[in-house]
C-alpha positions in Angstrom: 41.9 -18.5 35.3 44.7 -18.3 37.6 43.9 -16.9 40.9 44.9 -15.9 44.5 43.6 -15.6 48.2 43.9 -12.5 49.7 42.7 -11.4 53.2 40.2 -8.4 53.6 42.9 -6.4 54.7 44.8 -7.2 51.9 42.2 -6.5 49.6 41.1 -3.0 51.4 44.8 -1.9 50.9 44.5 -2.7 46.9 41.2 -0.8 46.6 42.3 1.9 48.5 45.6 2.3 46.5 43.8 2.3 43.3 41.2 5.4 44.8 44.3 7.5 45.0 45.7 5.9 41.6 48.8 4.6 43.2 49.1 0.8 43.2 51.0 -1.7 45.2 53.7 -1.7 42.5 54.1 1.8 42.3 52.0 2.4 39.1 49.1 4.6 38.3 45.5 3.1 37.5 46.7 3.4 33.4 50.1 2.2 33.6 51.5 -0.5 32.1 54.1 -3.2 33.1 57.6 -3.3 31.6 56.8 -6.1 29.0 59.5 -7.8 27.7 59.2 -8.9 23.3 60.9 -11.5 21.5 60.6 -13.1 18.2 61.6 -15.3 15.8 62.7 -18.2 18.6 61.0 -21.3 17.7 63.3 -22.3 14.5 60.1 -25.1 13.3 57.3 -21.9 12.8 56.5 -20.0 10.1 56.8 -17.2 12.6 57.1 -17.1 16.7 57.3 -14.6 19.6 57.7 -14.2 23.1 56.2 -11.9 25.5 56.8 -11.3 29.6 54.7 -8.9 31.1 55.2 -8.6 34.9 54.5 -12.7 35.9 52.8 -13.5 32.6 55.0 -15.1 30.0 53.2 -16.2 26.6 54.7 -18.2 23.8 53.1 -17.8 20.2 54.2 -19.9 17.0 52.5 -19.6 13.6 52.8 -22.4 11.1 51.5 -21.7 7.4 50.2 -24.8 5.6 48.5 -25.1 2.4 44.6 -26.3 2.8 41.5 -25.5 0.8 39.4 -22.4 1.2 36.3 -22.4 2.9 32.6 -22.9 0.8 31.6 -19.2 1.7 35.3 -17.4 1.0 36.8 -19.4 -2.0 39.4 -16.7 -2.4 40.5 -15.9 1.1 42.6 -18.3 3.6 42.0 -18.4 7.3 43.1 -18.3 10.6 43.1 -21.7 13.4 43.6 -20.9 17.1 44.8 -23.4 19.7 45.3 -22.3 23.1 47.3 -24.5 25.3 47.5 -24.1 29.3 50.3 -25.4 30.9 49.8 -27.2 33.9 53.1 -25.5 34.9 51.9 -22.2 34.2 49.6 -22.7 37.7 48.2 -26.0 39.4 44.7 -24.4 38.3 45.6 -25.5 35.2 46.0 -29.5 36.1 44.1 -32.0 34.5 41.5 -30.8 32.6 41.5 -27.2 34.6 43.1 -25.3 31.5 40.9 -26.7 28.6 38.1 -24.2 29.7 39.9 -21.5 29.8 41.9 -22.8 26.4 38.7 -22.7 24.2 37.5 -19.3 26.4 40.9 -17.9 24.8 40.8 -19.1 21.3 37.1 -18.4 20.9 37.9 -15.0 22.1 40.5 -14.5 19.6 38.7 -15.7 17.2 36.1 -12.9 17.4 38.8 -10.1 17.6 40.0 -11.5 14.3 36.6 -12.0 12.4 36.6 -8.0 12.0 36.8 -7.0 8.6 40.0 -5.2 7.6 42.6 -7.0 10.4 44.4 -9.6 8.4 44.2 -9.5 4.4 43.2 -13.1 3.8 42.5 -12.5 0.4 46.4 -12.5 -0.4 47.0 -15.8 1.7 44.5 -17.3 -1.4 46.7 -18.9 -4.0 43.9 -20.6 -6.0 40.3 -19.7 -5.6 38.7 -22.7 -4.3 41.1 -24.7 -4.5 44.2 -23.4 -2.5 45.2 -21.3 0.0 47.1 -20.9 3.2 46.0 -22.1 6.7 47.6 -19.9 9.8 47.9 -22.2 12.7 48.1 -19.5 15.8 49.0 -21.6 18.6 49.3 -20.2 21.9 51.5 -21.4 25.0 50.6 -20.1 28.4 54.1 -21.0 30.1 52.9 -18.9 33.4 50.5 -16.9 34.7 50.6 -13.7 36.3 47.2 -11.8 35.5 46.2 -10.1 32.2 46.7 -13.1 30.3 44.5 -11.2 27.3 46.0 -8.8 26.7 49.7 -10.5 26.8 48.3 -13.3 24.5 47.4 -10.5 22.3 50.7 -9.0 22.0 52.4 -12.2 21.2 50.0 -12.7 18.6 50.6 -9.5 17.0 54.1 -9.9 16.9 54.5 -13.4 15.9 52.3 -12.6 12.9 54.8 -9.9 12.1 57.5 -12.0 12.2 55.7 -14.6 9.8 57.4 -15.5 6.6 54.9 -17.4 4.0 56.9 -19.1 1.3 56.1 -17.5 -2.4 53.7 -19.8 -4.6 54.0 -20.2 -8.7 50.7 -21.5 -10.3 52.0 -23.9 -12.8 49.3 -25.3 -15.6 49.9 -28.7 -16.8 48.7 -30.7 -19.4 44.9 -31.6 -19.2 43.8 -28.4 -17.3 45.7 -29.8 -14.2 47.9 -27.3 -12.3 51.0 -27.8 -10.4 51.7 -25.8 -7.4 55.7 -24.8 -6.6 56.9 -23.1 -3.7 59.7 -20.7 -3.6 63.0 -22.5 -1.7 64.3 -18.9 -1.5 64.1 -17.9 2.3 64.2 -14.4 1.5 61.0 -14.8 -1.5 58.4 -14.5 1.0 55.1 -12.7 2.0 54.4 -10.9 5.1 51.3 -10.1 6.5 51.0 -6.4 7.0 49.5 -5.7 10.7 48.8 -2.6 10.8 45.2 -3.1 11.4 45.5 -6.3 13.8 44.3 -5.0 17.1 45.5 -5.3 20.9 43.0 -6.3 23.5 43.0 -4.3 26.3 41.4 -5.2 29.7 40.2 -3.0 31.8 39.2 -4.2 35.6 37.0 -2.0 38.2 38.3 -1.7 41.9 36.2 0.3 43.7 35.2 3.1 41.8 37.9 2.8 39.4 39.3 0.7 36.8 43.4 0.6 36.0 44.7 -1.4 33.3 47.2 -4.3 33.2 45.7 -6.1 36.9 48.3 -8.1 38.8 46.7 -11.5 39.9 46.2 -9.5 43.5 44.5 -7.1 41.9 42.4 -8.9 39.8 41.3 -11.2 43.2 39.6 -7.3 44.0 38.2 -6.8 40.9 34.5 -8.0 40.4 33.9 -7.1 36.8 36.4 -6.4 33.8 35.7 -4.7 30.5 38.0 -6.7 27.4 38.4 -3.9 24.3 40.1 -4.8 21.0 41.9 -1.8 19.6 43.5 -0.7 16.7 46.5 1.4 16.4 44.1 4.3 15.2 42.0 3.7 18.1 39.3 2.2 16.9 37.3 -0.6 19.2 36.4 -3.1 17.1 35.3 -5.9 20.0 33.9 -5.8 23.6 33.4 -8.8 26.2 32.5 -7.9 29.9 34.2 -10.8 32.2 33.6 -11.4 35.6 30.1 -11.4 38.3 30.3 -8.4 38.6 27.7 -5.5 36.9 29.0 -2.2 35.2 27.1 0.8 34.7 26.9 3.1 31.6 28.9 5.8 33.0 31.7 3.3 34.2 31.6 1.4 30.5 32.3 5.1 28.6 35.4 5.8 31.0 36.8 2.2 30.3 35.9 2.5 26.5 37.4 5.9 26.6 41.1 4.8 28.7 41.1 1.4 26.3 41.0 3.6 23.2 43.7 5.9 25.0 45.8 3.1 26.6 45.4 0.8 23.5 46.8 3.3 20.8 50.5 4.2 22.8 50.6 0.4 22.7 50.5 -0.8 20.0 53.0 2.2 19.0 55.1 0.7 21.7 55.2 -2.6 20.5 55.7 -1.7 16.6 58.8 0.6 17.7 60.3 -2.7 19.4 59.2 -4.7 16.3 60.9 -2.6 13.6 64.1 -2.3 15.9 64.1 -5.9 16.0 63.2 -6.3 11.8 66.7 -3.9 11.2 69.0 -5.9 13.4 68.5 -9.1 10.7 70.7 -11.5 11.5 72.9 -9.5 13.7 70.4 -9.7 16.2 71.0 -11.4 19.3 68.8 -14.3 20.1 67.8 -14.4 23.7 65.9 -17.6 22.7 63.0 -19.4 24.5 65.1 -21.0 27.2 67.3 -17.4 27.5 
């Protein structure tokens, strides 16, 4: 993970700041970054978006491709992660630096998403057993600027939003055989509904406290971190502790209790940017991924 060096003093001026809940940007211990949302910007994806927040600046693209259900769900498709660091993103990230952290990302994503109700997979089946649709989530980390979790996460949200997954017709031919036909119509698509796709939400302890959305400085002062997934109800659905760091009981309930807070005005947030977004159609103006 991207990180800096800071000098004692430095770091006793963070810690300090966050006792008071004023940090060095001006923000209190449960305030976000501005983050910036765009999607629909990579023209060869079945969906796309773009998120800044602060220094942190995450591209997402979602392909759908037809592959063959899995043994233990023959009616359900699936999602693949791939996580790509850029070595441009920080020189941490240089030869095989980023492939850790990669496979870190994509295995954590892969637990937030194994909850029950998040995506409907059963309608991405098109024929038990024998069809359904693949979502290739690939990630971009284009630069890093701390919180890369819960940035990633965002992207991912909203490039699943913005998914469009060409309508299928079943077609039986002679002999049993059956002959599958996609729609050509742009507009006869599915979406995926994510209403229930949660937001991870890390939480990092400085000194006594913990504030939400850690700069790179402040994460350098932070010995232990507490990643939630959330739901737009406010329901935790994942935990991971990151970091040497230990965390006591009492601490774990405050952070479970600010990630359920924190979490929830997100995600309302980020839908209310969404669905401004959705009823612009195509009078909206592409900033586009080198705007």
């Amino acid at each position: 993970m991207a990180s800096v060096v800071l000098s004692e003093a430095e770091k006793l001026y963070i810690v300090h700041g966050v006792q008071e809940d004023l940090r060095v940007d001006g923000r209190g211990c449960e305030d976000y970054r501005c983050a910036e949302v765009e999607t629909d910007i990579v023209s060869n994806t079945s969906g796309s978006a773009r998120v800044k927040l602060g220094h942190t600046d995450i591209l997402v693209g979602v392909k759908a491709e037809m592959g063959t259900p899995k043994l233990e769900k023959p009616d359900e498709g699936y999602l693949e992660f791939f996580v790509d660091c850029s070595a441009n993103a920080t020189p941490e990230f240089e030869g095989r630096g980023g492939e850790e952290l990669g496979t870190e990302i994509a295995n954590t994503f892969y637990r937030v998403f194994s909850s029950e109700n998040c995506i409907d997979l059963k309608s991405l089946c098109i024929n038990p057993r024998e069809h359904c649709w693949v979502l290739y989530v690939d990630v971009l980390l284009l630069e890093c600027g701390g919180n890369l979790f819960d940035a990633i996460s965002l992207a991912v949200k909203a490039a699943l939003f913005n998914t469009k997954i060409p309508k299928v017709r079943v077609l039986e031919i002679e002999e049993g055989s059956k002959e599958i036909e996609l729609s050509d119509d742009p507009y006869d698509c599915i979406r995926l509904s994510v209403d229930e796709v949660p937001c991870i939400i890390t939480l990092s302890k400085i000194g006594y406290r913990h504030v939400v959305d850690a700069t790179l400085e402040e994460e350098a002062c932070s010995l232990a971190s507490l990643l939630i997934s959330v739901t737009s109800k406010g329901a935790l659905t994942c935990m991971k502790k990151v970091g040497k760091g230990s965390l006591d009981p009492e601490s774990i309930f405050e952070m479970m209790e600010t990630g359920r807070r924190v979490g929830k005005s997100l995600h309302t947030s980020l839908q209310k940017v969404l669905d401004e977004e959705e009823s612009l159609g195509t009078t909206r103006q592409k900033v586009g991924f080198l705007g």
